[in-house]
C-alpha positions in Angstrom: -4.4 49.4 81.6 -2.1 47.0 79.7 0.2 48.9 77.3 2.4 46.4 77.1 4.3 46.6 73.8 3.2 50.2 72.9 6.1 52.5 73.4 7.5 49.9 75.6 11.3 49.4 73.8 11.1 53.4 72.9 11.8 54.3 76.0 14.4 52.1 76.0 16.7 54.3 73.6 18.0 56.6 75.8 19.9 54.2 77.7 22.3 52.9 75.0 23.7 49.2 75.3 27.8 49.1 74.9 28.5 48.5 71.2 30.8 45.9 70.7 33.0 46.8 67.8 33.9 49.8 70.0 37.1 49.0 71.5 38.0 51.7 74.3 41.1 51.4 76.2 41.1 51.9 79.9 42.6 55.2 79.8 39.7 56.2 77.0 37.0 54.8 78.7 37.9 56.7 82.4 37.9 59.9 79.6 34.7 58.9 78.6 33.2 58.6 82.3 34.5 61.7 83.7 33.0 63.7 80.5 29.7 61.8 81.5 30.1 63.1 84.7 30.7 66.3 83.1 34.3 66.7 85.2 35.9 67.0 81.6 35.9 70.6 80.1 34.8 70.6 76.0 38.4 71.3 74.9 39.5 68.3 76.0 36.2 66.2 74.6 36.9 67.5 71.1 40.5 66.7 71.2 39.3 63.4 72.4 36.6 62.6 69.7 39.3 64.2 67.1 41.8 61.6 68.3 39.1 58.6 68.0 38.9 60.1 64.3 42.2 59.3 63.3 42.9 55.9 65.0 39.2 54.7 62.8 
């Protein structure tokens, strides 16, 4: 049963590599982690991804 190569990287796409040109500061990035961890309610994630809006 060698599959190698078939499907292989697809399942690779859920785990998303950190992009470089994003540049988080530490504060942002803690943000980010708790709403990962879901510890962040959604009021606070849109104001969030609003503010990352306007500093782009």
């Amino acid at each position: 049963m060698s599959q190698a190569g078939d499907g292989g990287s697809e399942n690779r796409i859920e785990e998303p590599e950190p992009t470089p040109e994003l540049c988080l500061t530490e504060e942002q990035r803690e943000k980010l982690e708790r709403v990962a961890r879901k510890d962040l309610p959604s009021s606070e994630i849109a104001e969030a991804v609003l503010r990352q809006d306007e500093l782009s």
